[in-house]
N, C-alpha and C positions, 0 to 999 in steps of 0.2 A: 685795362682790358685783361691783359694776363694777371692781373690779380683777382679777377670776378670770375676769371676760368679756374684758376685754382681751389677758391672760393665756394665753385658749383662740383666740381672734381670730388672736395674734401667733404659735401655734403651726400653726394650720390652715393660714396664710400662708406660714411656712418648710415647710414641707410639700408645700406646691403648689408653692413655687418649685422645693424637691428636684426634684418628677415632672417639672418641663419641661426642668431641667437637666438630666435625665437621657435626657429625651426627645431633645434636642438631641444628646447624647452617644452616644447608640446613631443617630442621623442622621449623626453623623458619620463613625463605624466604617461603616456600611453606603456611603457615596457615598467614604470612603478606599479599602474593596475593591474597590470596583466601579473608580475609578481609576485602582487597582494592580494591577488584577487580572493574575496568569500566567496560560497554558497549561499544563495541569496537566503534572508529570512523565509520559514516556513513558519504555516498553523493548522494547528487542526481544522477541519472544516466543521465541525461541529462545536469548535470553541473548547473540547473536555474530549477526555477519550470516552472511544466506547465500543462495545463489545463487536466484532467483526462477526454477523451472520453469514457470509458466504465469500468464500475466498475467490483472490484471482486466479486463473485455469481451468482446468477442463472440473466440469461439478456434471452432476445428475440434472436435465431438463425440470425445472420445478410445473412447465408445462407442457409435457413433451406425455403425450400417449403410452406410451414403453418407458417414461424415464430414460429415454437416450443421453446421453451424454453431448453437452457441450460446453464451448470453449468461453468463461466469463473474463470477460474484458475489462475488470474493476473488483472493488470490494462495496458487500453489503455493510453496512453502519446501522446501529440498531440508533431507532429513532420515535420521540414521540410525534405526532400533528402538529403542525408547529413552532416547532424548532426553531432557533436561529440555524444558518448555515454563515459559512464563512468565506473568502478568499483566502485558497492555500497558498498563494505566492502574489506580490504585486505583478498587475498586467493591465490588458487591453480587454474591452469584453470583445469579443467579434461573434457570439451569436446568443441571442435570447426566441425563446418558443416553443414552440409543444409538438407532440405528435403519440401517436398511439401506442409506438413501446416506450420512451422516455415520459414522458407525461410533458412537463414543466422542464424546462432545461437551459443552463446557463454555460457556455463557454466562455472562458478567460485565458487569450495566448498571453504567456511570460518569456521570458529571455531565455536562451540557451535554447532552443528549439522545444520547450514545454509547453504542455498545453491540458487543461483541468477542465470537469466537467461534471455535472454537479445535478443529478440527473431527479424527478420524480417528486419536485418541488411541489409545494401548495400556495405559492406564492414567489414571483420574480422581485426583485426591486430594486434591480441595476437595468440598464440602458443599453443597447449597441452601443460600441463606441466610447463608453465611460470609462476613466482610467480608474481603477481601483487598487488600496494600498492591499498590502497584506493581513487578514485580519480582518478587513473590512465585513461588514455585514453587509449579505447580497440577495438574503429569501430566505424562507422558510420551508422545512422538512415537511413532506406530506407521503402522496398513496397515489399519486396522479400515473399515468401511464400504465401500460402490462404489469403487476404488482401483484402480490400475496397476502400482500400485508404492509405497513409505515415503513420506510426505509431508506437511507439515503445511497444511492450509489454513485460510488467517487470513481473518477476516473482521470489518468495520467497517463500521457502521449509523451512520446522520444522521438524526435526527428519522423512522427507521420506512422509512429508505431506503440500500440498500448504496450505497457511495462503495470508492473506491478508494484501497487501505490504503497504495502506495508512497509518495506523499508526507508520509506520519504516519513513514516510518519512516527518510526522510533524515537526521534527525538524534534519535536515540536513546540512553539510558541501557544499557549493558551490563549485564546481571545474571549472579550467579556462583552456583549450582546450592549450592555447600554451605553460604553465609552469607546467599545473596540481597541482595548490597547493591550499591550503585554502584561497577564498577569504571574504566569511560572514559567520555567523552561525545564522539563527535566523529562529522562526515557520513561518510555509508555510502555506495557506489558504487551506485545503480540500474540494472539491465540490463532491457533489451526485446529478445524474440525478433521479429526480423524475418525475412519470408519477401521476397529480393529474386529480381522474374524480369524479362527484357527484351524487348520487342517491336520487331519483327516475328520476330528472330532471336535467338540466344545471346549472350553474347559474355565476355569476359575481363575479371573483377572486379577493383577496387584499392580497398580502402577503407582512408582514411589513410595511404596509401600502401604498407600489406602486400597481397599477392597472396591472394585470398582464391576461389580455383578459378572455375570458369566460370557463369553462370547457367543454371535458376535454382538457388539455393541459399537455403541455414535459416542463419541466424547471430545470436548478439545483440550488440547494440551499446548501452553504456552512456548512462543521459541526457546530453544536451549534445551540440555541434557536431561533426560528420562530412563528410568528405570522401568523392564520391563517383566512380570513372572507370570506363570501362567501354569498351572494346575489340574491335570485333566484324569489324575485318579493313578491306581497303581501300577498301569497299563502303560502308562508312557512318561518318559523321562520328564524332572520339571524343565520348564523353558525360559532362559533366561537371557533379555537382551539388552542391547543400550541403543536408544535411540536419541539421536538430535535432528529437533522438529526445528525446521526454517523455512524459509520460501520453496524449497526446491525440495523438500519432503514431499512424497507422493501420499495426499490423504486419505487412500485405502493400504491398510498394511494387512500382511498376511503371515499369521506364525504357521510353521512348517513344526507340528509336532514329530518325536519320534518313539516311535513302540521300542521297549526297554527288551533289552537281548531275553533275559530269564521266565518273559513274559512270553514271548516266539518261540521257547523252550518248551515249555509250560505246554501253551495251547499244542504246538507240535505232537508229546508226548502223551496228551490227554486224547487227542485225534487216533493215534495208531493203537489204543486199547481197544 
């Protein structure tokens, strides 16, 4: 009898040691990931880059009576009819449907509190409730919804608030429409439309040293360092500045010319004759 108690003792003992060994072992997996942890994979949603027609933030109403001003919640993607579209991150879909400004529209929640949206589709071809990798093919690019014109508009949510999707998409996974798998990895060119005008008068543009016609003028200039000259005749000093164009560059700029002292002289002295 006290040997079946010892017996039952020495088994209850490796038992419990088991559970803490193992408790220890799944503590360890959970503080290695969380060490290790990546950024999940990302891809273009359009599989290739492409030219950004309307940036995220405050733009001109494209259908606003006065051209008012409002706040865009995403970026324009220049696109043909038809297109592949992509998943920019593996997820959940949690909503597919249409309505009068999105047209066609696919939701995909991802981990970390993200959430993508994939707007003006001319074709769905995911599910509620389907898990999709990254990369995946999900629909096709159209004109569906309030629209101008073909265009994809992408959109990225943080914790239940839009952010702005260029910097997710500097360095992205290329996906290929008939296998969906990784074909390059490497940074994408960002461009921002800027509106340059000049005050008090016009004058003659150089930027990076190409002749880029007189102000004001619409043009975009990629992220990173620009040179900026501007030329408004013998009346006012040349202007010359350095701008770095990034998300948070405001895309109307304003050069402040200045009338040249000898010129103020000048007009002064030709006045009191």
């Amino acid at each position: 009898m006290i040997k079946t108690f010892l017996h039952g003792r020495l088994e209850s003992s490796t038992f419990s040691l088991q559970k803490q060994l193992l408790a220890i072992f799944l503590l360890l997996i959970c503080f290695s990931s969380l060490l290790f942890a990546q950024e999940p994979i990302s891809y273009h949603p359009l599989g290739e880059w492409r030219i950004i027609t309307s940036d995220f933030g405050y733009r001109d109403n494209p259908f606003g009576k006065s051209r008012e001003w409002e706040f865009h919640k995403g970026i324009d993607l220049d696109v043909d009819i038809g297109d592949s579209v992509f998943a920019w991150r593996s997820g959940v879909v949690t909503f597919t449907g249409s309505n009068k400004t999105s047209g066609n529209m696919i939701q995909i929640t991802h981990e970390g509190g993200f959430i993508s949206k994939y707007h003006h589709l001319s074709s769905i071809d995911a599910s509620k409730g389907d898990f999709v990798a990254g990369g995946q093919f999900i629909g096709r690019a159209g004109a569906t919804g309030r629209v101008t014109g073909p265009h994809l508009h992408f959109t990225i949510i943080l914790n239940n608030e839009a952010i702005d999707p260029e910097p997710y998409l500097r360095k992205v996974h290329l996906a290929n429409s008939s296998n969906q798998h990784i074909l390059v990895e490497k940074p994408v060119t960002i461009y921002k439309h800027i509106s340059l005008r000049t005050f008090p008068v016009n004058g003659k543009v150089t930027i990076d040293g190409e002749n880029m016609g007189n102000s004001p003028l619409d043009t975009r200039l990629s992220y990173g360092e620009h040179f900026v000259e501007i030329d408004a005749g013998d009346a006012y000093e040349p202007f010359v500045a350095r701008l770095w164009v990034d998300q948070k560059f405001n895309r109307i700029y304003t050069a402040r010319l200045q009338p040249k002292k000898d010129s103020n002289r000048a007009k002064s002295g030709a006045s009191g004759k």
